[in-house]
N, C-alpha and C positions, 0 to 999 in steps of 0.2 A: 111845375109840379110842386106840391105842397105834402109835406110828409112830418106827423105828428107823432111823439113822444113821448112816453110818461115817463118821468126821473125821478128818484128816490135818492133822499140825502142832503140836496140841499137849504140852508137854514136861512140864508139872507141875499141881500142885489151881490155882493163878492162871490156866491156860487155861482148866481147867475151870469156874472160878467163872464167866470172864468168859462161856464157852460158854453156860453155865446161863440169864447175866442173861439174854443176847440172844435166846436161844429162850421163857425165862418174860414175857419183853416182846410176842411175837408174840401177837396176836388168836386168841381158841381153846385156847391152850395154858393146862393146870391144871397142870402141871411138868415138870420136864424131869430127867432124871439122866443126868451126864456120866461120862465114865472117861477120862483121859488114857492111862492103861494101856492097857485094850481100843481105845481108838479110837471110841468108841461115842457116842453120842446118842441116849439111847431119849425120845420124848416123849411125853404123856399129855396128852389135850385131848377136845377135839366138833367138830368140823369144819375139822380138822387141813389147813391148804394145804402141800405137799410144798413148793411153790416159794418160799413166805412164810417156812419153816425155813430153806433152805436160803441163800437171803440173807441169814436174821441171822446164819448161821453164819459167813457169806464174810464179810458185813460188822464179824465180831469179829476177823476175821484167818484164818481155817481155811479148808478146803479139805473141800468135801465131795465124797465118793466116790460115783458114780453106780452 
């Protein structure tokens, strides 16, 4: 399963790495690839919880766009 993201806030690869940890730490997730450029968080997992992302995201410091 493949579930995409849009994230506001970050300015460089140091959002993004942190972005990365926070989502590759969530239960389910097999990777994540960030873009501070596109704004993006695409993630790659098995039984992906929209809301369990979207916390690690906030709780990295970002903002995610509904």
């Amino acid at each position: 399963m493949e579930y995409t993201m849009k994230v506001e806030g970050m300015m460089c690869p140091k959002c993004e790495a942190r972005t990365k940890k926070a989502l590759e730490a969530v239960a389910g997730v097999e990777s994540a690839v960030v873009s501070h450029t596109a704004g993006t968080a695409v993630v790659t997992g098995v039984a992906l919880d929209p809301a369990a992302l979207k916390a690690a995201v906030e709780g990295a410091g970002y903002h995610v766009v509904d």
